[in-house]
C-alpha positions as CSV (number, residue, x, y, z in Angstrom):
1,X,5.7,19.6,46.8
2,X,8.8,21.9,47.2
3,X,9.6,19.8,50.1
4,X,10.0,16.9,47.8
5,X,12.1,18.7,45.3
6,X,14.1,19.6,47.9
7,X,15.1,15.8,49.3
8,X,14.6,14.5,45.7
9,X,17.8,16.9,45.1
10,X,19.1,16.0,48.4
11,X,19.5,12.1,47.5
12,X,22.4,11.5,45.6
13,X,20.7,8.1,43.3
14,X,17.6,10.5,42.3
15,X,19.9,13.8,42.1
16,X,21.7,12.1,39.3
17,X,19.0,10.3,37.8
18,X,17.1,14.0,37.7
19,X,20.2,15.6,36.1
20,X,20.4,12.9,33.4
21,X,16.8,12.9,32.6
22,X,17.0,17.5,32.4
23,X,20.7,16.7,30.0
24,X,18.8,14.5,27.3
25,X,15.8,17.2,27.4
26,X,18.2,19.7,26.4
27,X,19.9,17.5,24.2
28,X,16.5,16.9,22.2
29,X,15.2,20.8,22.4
30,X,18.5,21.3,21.3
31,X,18.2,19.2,18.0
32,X,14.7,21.0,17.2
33,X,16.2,24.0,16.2
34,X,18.9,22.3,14.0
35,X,17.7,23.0,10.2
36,X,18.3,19.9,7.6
37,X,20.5,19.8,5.3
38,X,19.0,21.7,2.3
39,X,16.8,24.1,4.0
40,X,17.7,27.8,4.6
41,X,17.0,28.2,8.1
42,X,16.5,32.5,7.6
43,X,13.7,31.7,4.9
44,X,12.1,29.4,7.1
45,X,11.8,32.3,9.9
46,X,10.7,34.5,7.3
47,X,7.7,32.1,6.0
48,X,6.8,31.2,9.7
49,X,6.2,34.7,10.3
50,X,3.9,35.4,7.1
51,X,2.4,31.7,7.8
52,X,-1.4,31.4,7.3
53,X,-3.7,28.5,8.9
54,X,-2.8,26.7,6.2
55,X,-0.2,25.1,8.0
56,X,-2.6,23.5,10.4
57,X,-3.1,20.7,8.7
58,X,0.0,19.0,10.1
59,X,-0.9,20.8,13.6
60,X,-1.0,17.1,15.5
61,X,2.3,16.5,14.2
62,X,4.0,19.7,14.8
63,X,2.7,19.6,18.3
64,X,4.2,16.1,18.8
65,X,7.5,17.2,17.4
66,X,8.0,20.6,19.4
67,X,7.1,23.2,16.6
68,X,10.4,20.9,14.9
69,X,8.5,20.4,11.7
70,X,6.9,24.0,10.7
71,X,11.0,24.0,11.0
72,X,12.0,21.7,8.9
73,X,14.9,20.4,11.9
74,X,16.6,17.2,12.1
75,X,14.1,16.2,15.0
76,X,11.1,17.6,12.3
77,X,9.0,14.2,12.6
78,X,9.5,14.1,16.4
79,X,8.8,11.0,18.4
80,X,5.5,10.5,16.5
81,X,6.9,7.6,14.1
82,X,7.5,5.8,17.2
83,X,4.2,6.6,18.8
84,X,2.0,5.3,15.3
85,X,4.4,2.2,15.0
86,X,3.7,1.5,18.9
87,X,-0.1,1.9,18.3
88,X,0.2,-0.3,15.0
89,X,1.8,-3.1,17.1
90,X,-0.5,-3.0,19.9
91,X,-3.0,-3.5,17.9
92,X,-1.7,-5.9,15.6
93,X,-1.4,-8.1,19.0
94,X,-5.4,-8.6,18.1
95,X,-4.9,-10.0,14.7
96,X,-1.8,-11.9,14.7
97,X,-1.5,-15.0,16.6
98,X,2.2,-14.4,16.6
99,X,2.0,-11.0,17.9
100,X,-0.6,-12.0,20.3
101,X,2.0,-15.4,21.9
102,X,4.9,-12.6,22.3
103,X,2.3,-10.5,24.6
104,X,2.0,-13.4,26.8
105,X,5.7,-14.7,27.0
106,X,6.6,-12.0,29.6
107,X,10.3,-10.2,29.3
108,X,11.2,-12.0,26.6
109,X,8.3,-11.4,24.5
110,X,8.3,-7.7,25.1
111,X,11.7,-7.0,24.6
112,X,10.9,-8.8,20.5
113,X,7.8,-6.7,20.2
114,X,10.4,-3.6,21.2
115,X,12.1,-4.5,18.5
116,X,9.6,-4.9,15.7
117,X,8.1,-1.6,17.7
118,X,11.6,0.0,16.1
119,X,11.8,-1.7,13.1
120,X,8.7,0.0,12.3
121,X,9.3,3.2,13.2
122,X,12.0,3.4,10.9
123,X,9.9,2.3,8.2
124,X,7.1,5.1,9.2
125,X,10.1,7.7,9.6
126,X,11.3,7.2,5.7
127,X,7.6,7.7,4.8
128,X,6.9,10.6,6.6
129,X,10.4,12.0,6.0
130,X,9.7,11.9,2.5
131,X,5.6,13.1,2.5
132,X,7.2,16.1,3.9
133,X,10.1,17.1,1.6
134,X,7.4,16.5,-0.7
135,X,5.4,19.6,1.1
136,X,8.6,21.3,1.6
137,X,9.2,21.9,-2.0
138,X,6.1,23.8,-2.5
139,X,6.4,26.2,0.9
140,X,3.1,27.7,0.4
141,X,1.3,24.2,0.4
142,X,3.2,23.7,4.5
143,X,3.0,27.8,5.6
144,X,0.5,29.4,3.4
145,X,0.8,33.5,2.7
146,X,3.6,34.6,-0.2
147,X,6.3,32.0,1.0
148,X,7.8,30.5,-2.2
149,X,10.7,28.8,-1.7
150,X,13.1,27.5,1.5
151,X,15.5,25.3,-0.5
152,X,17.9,26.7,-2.5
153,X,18.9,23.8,-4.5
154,X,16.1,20.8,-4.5
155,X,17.7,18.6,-6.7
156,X,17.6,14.6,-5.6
157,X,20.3,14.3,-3.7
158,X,19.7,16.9,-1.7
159,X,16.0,15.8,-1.4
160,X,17.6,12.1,-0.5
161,X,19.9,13.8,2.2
162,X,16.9,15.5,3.9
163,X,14.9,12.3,4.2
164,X,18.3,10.0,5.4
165,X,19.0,13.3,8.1
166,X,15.1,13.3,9.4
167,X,15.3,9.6,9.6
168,X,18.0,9.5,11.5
169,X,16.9,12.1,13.8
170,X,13.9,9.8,14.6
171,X,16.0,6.9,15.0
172,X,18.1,9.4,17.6
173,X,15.0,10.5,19.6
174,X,14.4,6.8,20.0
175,X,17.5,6.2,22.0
176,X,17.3,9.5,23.4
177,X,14.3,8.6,25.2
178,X,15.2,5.0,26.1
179,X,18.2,6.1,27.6
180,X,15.8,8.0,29.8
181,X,13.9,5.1,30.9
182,X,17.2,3.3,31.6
183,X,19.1,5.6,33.4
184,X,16.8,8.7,34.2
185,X,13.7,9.3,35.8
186,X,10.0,8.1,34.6
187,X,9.5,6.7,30.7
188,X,11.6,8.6,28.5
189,X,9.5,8.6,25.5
190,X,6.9,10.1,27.6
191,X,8.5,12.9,28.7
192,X,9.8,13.9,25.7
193,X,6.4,14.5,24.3
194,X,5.9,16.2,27.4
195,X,9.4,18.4,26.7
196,X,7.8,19.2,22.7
197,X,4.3,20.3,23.7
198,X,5.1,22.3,27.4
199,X,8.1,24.2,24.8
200,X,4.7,25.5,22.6
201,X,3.0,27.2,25.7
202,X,4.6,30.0,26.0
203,X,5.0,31.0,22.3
204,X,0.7,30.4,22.3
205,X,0.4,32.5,25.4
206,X,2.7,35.2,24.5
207,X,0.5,35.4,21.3
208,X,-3.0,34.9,23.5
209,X,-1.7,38.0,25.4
210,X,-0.6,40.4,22.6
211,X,-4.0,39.7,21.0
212,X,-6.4,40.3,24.6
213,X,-5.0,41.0,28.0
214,X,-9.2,40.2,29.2
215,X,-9.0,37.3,26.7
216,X,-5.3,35.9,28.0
217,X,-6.9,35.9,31.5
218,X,-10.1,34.2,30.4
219,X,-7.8,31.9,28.7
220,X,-5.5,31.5,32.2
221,X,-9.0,30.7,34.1
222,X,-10.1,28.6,31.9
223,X,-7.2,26.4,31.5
224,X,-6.8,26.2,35.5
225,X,-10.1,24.7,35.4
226,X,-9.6,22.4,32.9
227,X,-6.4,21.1,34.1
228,X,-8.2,20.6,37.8
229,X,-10.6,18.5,36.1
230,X,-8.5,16.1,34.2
231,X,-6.0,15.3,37.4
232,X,-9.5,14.3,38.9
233,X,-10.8,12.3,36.1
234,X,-7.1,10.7,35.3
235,X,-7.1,9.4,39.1
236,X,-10.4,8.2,39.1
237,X,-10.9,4.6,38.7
238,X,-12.9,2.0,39.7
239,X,-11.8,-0.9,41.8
240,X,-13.1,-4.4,41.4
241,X,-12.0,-6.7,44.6
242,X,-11.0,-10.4,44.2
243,X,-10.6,-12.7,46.5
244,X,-8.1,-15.5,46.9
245,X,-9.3,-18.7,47.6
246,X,-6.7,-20.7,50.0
247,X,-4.8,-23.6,48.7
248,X,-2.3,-26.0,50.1
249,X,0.6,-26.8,47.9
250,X,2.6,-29.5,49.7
251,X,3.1,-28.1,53.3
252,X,2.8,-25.0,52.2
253,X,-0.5,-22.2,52.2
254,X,-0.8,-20.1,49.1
255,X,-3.7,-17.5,48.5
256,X,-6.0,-16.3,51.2
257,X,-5.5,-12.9,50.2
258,X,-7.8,-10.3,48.9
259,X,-6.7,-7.6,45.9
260,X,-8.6,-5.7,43.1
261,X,-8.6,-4.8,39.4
262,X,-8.4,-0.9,39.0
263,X,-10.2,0.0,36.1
264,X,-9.6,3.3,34.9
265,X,-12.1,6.0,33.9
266,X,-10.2,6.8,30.7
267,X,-8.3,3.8,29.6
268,X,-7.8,4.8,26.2
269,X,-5.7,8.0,27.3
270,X,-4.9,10.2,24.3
271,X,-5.1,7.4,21.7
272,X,-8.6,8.2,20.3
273,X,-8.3,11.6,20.1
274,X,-4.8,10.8,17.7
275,X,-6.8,8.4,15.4
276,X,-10.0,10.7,15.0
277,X,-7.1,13.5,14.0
278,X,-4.9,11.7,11.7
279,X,-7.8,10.5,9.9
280,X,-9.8,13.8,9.6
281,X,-6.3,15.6,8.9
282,X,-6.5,13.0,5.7
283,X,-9.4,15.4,3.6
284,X,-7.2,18.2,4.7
285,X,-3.9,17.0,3.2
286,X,-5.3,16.0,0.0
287,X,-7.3,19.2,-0.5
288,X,-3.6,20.9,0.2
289,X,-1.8,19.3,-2.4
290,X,-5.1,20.5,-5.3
291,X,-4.9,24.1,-3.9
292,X,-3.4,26.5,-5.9
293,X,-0.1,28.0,-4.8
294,X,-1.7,31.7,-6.6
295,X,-3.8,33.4,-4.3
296,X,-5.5,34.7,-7.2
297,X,-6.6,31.4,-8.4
298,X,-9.6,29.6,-7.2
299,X,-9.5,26.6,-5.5
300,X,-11.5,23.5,-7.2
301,X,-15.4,23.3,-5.9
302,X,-14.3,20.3,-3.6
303,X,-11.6,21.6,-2.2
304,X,-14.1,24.2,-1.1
305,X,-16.2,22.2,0.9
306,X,-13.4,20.7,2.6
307,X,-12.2,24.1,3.6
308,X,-15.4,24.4,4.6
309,X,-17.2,21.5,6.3
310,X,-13.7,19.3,7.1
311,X,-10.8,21.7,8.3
312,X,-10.4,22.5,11.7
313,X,-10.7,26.3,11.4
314,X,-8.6,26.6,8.5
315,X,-10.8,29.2,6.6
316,X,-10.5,31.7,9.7
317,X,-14.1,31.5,10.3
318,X,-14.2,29.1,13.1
319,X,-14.5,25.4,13.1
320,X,-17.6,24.1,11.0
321,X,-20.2,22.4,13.3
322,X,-20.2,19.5,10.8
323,X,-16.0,19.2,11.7
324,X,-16.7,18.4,15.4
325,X,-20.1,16.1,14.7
326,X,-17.7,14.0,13.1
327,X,-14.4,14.4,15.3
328,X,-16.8,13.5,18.5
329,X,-18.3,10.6,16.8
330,X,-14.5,9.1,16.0
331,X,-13.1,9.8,19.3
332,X,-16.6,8.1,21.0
333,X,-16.1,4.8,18.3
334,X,-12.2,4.9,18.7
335,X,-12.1,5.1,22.6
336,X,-14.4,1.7,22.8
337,X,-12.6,0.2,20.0
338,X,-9.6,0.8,21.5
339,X,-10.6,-0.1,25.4
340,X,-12.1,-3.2,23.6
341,X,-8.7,-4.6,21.9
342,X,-6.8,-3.6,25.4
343,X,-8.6,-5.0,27.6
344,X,-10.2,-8.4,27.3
345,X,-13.2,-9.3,30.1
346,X,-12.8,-13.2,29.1
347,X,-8.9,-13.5,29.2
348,X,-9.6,-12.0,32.7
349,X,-11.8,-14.3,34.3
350,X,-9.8,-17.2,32.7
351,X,-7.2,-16.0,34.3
352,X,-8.5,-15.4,38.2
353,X,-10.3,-19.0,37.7
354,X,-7.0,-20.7,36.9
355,X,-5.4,-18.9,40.0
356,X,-8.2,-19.5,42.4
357,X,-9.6,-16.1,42.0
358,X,-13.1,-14.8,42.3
359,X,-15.4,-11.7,42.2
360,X,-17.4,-11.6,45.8
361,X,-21.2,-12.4,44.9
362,X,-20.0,-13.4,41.3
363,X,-19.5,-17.0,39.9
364,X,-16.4,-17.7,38.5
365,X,-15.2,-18.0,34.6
366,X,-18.2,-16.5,32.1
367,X,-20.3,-14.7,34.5
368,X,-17.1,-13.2,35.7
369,X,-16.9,-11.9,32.3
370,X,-20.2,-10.6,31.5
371,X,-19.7,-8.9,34.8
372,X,-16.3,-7.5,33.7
373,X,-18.1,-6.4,30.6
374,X,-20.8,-4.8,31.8
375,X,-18.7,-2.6,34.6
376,X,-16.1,-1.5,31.8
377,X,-19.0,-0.5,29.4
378,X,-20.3,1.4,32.3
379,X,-17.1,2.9,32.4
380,X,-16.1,3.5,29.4
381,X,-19.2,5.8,28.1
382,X,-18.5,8.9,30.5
383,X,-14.9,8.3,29.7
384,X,-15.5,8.8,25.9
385,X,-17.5,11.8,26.4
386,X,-15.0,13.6,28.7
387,X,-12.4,12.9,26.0
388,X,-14.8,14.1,23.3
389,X,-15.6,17.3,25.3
390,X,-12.0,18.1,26.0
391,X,-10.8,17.8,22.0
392,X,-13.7,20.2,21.1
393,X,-13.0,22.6,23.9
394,X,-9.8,24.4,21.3
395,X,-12.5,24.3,18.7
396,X,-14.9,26.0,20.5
397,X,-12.3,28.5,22.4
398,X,-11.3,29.9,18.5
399,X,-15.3,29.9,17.6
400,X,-16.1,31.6,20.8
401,X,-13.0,33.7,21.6
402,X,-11.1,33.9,18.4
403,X,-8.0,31.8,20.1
404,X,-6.4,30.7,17.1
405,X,-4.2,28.7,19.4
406,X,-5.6,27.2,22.7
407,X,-2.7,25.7,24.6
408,X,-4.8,24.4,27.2
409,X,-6.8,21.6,26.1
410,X,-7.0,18.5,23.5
411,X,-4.4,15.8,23.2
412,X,-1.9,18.3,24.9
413,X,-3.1,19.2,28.3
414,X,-4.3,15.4,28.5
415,X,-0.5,14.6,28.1
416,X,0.6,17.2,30.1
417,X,-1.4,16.5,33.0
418,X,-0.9,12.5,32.9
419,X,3.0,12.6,32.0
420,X,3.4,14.4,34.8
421,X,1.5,13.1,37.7
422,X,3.4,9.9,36.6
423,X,7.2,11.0,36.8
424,X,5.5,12.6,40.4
425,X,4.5,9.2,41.5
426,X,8.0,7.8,40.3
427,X,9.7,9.8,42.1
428,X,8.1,9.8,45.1
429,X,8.3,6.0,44.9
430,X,12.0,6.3,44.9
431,X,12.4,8.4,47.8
432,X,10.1,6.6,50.1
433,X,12.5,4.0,49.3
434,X,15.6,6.0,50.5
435,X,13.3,7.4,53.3
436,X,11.9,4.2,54.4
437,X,14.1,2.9,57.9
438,X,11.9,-0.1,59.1
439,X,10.0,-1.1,61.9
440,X,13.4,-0.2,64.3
441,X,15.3,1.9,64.2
């Protein structure tokens, strides 16, 4: 591996490429800790510090955006405007005939759904940007404790600034990460959601450590072993061969040849475990705007039972059994509705008929399909259960060892772990190409 860093820095192309992509990191960590207009950036320090677990009710989000939103920064909604208004249109491609012609016109088609892809994002940013000036105004309701106020003045226009600034900064992260893909190395959005959650670890350690020494290496061990098991899972896939029948076009031969369909273990990637979040963060967010801001007031009886049966450890008494019957159940329904809207058996087999293509054994066009079917099923079921077991493994870690914040597992070390053995692949791609000298040399 060091070997490869070595002639990855060593080839000119890649050198700069590498450089580019480490600037524009920089460049976005950078922004993180720039506060909005409006907020005073010492009270915000001051709140963070005396911050309760009421904050984690935007925990998804703040992980997205690099601890940018507990900050209240001009990068505080991070790229995940971008990543709900790419979600949105994917999906969309399922229910809109128009959406779903775009998908199949190639180049052309993908560069229009880019753009309705940004149009939307901007739309999603003003919304968010707004929902959390909202919070903002009421610090207690985003950090808990005593905090009472981060904004001196809070008047409209100032409020208005805020949400134009964090909009904008969204809109910047956008071509921040694009320029990435263009000119740097591996997908730029990617690795800047790679850049916000690897800038959390050490912050989550540093606390793990101060807590337990025994518990931080429990927690070291334990995260070693969870990350070797998700570079084996995220390489595993299963490979259905086709073969090519041969056809003569003019004088020509065409086919003949024999390929296959890798079908991944976990498809869905991190997408379930965002949906079953965002919509059990939903109970948490309105039960945040009923609470009292005065300790000494009691909260209504619902918001109670949220705390209690619905928040992810909020109460400091661990994660409610209840809480992770119903986050496995949403990640198990989202990762087949989500493999199911991807990836379409039927479309499939059309297409291998129409180019001469066939399963060994199996007949061509709809039992090529039910076969499709019944091999991603197969699939799919251990797949959802080893994302289900590795979004309840932080739950567990804080019932088990009191880990109010377990770096190593969930959404993050998924994206981690995938993010990474993709820019690997990418850029040893690229220098097998400069390597590469031919059959003589």
């Amino acid at each position: 591996m060091l070997s490869a860093f070595v002639r990855a820095f060593k080839t000119p192309d890649l050198r700069r490429k590498i450089l580019f992509t480490l600037g524009i990191m920089a460049i976005y960590r950078l922004g993180t800790h720039i506060p909005s207009p409006g907020i005073d950036y010492g009270l915000v320090q001051q709140c963070q510090q005396v911050a309760t677990q009421a904050g984690s009710v935007l925990g998804m989000a703040n992980l997205f955006s690099g601890g940018a939103m507990m900050q209240l920064s001009v990068f505080a909604l991070g790229i995940m405007p971008y990543i709900t208004a790419a979600i949105i249109v994917q999906l969309l491609t399922v229910v809109i005939p128009r959406f779903e012609q775009l998908k199949k016109e190639g180049q052309a088609g993908q560069t229009k759904m880019t753009q309705y892809t940004r149009y939307l994002t901007i739309g999603l940013a003003v919304l968010q940007a707004s929902t959390l000036v909202v919070i903002a105004r009421e610090p207690a309701r985003l950090f808990g404790g005593t905090c009472s106020t981060i904004m001196p003045d809070d008047g409209v226009g100032t409020l208005v600034l805020m949400v134009l600034t964090m909009t904008a900064g969204t809109g910047l992260i956008m071509w921040l990460g694009e320029l990435i893909t263009e000119k740097g190395i591996g997908n730029g959005m990617s690795l800047l959601i790679f850049v916000s959650i690897a800038a959390t670890f050490p912050a989550s350690l540093s606390v793990i450590y101060q807590q337990s020494v025994v518990t931080f290496v429990l927690v070291m061990a334990l995260g070693l072993a969870i990350m070797t098991a998700v570079v084996y899972v995220e390489q595993s896939s299963r490979r259905i061969p086709v073969q090519y029948a041969k056809r003569m076009v003019g004088r020509r031969q065409y086919g003949g040849t024999s390929t296959y369909i890798p079908l991944k273990l976990n498809m869905a990637n991190v997408i379930p475990l965002i949906f079953a979040s965002s919509i059990l963060m939903l109970p948490q967010l309105v039960a945040n705007f009923n609470r009292p801001v005065d300790a000494t007031q009691s909260a209504p009886e619902w918001v109670t039972f949220i705390d209690k049966y619905l928040s992810m450890g909020m109460t400091g008494q661990g994660t409610h059994w209840v809480y992770m019957l119903l986050y496995t159940a949403m990640i198990l329904f989202f990762t087949f509705f989500y493999v199911s809207v991807t990836f379409n058996p039927t479309e499939v087999a059309d297409n291998m008929k129409r180019y001469g293509g066939f399963i060994p054994g199996i007949r061509a066009g709809r039992p090529t399909a039910e076969y499709l079917q019944y091999v991603i099923t197969r699939i799919t079921t251990p797949g959802a259960l080893y994302l289900a077991i590795l979004a309840l493994i932080p739950l567990i870690a804080f019932n088990m060892l009191q880990v109010t914040d377990f770096p190593l597992g969930g959404a993050s070390i998924l994206i981690i772990v995938g993010v990474g053995l993709q820019t690997v692949k990418q850029i040893e791609s690229q220098l097998q190409q400069h390597d590469y000298e031919g059959f003589l040399r």
